[in-house]
N, C-alpha and C positions, 0 to 999 in steps of 0.2 A: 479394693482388693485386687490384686494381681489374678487374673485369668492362669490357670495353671498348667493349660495348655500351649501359654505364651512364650513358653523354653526350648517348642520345638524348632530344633536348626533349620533357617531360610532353607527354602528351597523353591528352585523353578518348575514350571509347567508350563511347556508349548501347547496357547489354546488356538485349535485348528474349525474350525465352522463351517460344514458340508451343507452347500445347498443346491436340493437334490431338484426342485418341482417349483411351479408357479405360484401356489399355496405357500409354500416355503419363503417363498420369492418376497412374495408381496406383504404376509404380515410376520412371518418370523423374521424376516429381518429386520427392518424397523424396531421389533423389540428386544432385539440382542445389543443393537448399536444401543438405544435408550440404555437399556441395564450395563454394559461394558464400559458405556461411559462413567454412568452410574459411580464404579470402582477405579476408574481411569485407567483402564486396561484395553489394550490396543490386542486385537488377534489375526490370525491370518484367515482370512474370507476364500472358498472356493466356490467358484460359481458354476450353475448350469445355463447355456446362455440360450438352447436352441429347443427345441418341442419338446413338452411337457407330456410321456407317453406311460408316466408311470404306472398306469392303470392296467397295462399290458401285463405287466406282472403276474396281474388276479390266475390266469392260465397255470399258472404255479403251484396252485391251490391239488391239483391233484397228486403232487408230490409230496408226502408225510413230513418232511422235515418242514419246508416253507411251513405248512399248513398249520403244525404245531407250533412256530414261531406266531404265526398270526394270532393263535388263541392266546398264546403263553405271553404277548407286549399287548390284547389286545388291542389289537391294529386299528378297528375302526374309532374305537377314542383317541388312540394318540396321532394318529395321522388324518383323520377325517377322511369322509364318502367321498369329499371334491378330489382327493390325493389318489386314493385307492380306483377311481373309476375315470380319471384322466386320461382320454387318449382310447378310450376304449371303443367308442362309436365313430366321434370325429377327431379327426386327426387335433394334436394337441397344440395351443397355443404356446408360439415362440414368445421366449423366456423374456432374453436380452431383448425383442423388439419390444414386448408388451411394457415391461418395468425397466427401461433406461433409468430414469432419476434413483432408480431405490437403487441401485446396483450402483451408480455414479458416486451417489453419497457417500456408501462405505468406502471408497477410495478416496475421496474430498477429506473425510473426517479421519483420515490416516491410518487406519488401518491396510496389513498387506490385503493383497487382493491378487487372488491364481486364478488358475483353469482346471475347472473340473471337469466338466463334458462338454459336449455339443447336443447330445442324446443320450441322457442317462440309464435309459432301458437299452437299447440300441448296444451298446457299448458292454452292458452285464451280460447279454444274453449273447453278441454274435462275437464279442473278441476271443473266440477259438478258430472262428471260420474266416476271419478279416486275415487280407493279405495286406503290403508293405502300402500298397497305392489306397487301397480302402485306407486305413489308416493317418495315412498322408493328410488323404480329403476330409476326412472327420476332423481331424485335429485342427488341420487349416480355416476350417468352416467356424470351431469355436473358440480358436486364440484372435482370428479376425474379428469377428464379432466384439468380442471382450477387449479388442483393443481401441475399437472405436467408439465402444461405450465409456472406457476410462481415458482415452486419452494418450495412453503408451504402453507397451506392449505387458501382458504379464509376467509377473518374475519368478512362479514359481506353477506346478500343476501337480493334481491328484490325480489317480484315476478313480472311477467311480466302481465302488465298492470293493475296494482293493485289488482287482483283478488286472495285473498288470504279468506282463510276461518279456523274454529279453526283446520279442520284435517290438514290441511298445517302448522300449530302453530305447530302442536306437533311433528308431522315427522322432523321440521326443528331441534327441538331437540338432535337428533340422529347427527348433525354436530355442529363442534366450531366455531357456528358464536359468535361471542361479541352481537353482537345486528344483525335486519333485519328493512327492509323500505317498507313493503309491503303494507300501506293502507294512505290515505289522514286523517289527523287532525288538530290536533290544538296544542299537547303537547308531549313532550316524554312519553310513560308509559308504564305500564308493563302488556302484556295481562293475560287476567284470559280465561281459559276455561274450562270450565264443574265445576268451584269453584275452579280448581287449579288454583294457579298463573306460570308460563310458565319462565323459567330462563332468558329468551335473550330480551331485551325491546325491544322497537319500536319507529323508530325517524321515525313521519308522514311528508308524505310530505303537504306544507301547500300554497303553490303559483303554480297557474293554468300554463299549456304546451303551448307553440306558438298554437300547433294546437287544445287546449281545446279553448282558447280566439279568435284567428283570425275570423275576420268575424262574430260578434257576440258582439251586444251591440255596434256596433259605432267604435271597436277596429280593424285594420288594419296596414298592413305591416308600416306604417310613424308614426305609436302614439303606438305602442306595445311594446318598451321600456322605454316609459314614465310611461305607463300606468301599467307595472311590477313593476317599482322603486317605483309608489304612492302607490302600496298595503304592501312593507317593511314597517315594523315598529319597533323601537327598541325595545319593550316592550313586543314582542312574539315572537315566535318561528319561526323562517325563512327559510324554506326550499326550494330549488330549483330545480328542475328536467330537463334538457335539453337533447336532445336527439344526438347523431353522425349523423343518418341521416337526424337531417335537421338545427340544427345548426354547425352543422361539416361540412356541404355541402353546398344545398342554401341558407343557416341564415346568414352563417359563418359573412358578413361583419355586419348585423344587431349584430351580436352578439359580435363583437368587439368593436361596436359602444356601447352597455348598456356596457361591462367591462369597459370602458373609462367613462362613463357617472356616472356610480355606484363609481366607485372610486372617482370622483370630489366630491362624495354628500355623501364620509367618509363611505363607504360602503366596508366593508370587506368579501371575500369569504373562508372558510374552509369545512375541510372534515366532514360527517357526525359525522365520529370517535372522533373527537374534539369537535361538541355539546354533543356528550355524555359525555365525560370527566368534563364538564363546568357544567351538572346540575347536581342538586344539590338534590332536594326531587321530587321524581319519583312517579306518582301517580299510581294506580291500575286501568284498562278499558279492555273492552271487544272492538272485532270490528264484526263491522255489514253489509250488503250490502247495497247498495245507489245507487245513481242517480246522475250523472252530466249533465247539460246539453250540453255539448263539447262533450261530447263521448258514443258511441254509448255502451249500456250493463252496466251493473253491475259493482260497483265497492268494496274494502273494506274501511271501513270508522271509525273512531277513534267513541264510542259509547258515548264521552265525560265524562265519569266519572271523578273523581274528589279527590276520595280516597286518601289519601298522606301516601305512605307506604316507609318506609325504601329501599333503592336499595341497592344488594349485590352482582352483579352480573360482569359479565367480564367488564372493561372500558378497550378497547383497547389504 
């Protein structure tokens, strides 16, 4: 008997893979390549390559919103004590130095493979106070790293935790990414800042985190793959962001369950690098700070311009 969900029209989904910590590092990866291969689906990996300070975070806790998120994803199950207290007494174990081969491998086994940090607390907390040269050094610190772990430079970068701003635009300049995924929207385009337009586009991400949705609006561990698949739509831009430590870990079987699910309902996953390739007229947009109400701070957010400009730029 025909699945009767089987009618739904093909559609893409850019799966993107944030790893954020050492914990993340060392067993959620491993079990996302198993499972991705699993499906034969290739995604784009970002990595953190330099000290693992996540713990610092915990200081957050006296701010209501953080503090409510933590209760509301219960944080110490899906991220574990080792994640939440990293970095907090001694300083935290480098990333890239510690787990070279795990990090090597997702690149060997083909998948893309960017730059996400150097210091992923480091980077959430101070990029309002970082000047051009601060910046410079951070970045240089974890595209070199990441390049001498894989072998050639990477082609694309996040920032961590979506906080990215135009001085961040311009510094990422100075490296050959193809393109960067630093802020939530709705469309690929091409940032403008200060009137220039910026050489490297930006594929936004466009579909909320386990822990932006969980607990919130009705959404819960039993309907939170459902409730993922109804916001796909063939007709936009479909971006996915999952993270090592909590679908490489405690997600993992929920998230085998949507790979299985997604597939029945004609749902295909590729790498960022591959929606780029596929569009076609690239518009012109600035990005702006925002609000979610999942996450606690500032985010960057696509300014939704609309401009249709010719793209010329790297399609990796």
């Amino acid at each position: 008997m025909t699945d009767k969900v089987s009618s739904r029209p093909a559609t893409t989904v850019g799966l993107r893979v944030d790893v954020d910590t050492f914990r993340g590092t060392r067993i959620g990866v491993p079990s996302l390549c198993e499972t991705l291969s699993d499906h034969g689906i290739y995604a784009t990996f970002f990595f953190s390559v330099g000290p693992d300070n996540m713990g610092r975070h915990l200081w957050r806790l006296i701010r209501p919103g953080f503090f409510l998120k933590m209760l509301r994803t219960r944080a110490s199950h899906l991220y574990g004590w080792d994640i939440l207290l990293k970095g907090t007494v001694l300083p935290g174990p480098l990333i890239g130095e510690r787990l070279t081969p795990i990090i090597r491998a997702v690149a060997e086994a083909g998948h893309e493979t960017g730059f996400h940090a150097w210091d992923h607390f480091e980077w959430q907390n101070a990029i309002d106070k970082m000047r051009r040269g601060d910046m410079l050094e951070w970045m240089t610190k974890g595209v070199t790293t990441l390049t001498d772990i894989i072998g050639q430079p990477p082609s694309c970068s996040a920032a961590p935790g979506w906080k990215c701003n135009d001085l961040a635009l311009s510094v990422k300049q100075t490296f050959p990414f193809c393109y960067n995924s630093d802020c939530r929207g709705t469309h690929i385009f091409t940032p403008v800042v200060n009137g220039m337009v910026v050489s490297q586009p930006q594929i936004p991400v466009t579909l909320p985190t386990y822990d932006e949705a969980i607990g919130r609006n009705g959404v819960n561990a039993d309907n939170f793959n459902a409730f993922l698949i109804s916001l796909v739509a063939p007709e936009k831009l479909n971006v996915l962001t999952i993270h090592a430590e909590s679908e490489g870990i405690a997600c993992l079987g929920m998230f085998r369950d949507f790979l299985k699910t997604a597939t029945r309902q004609n749902i295909r996953f590729v790498t960022l690098g591959s929606l780029l390739k596929q569009a076609r007229n690239i518009g012109r947009d600035t990005i702006t700070p925002g609000f979610n109400h999942g996450r606690d701070g500032w985010m960057a957010y696509q300014s939704q311009g609309r401009e249709i400009a010719a793209h010329a730029g790297c399609r990796p």
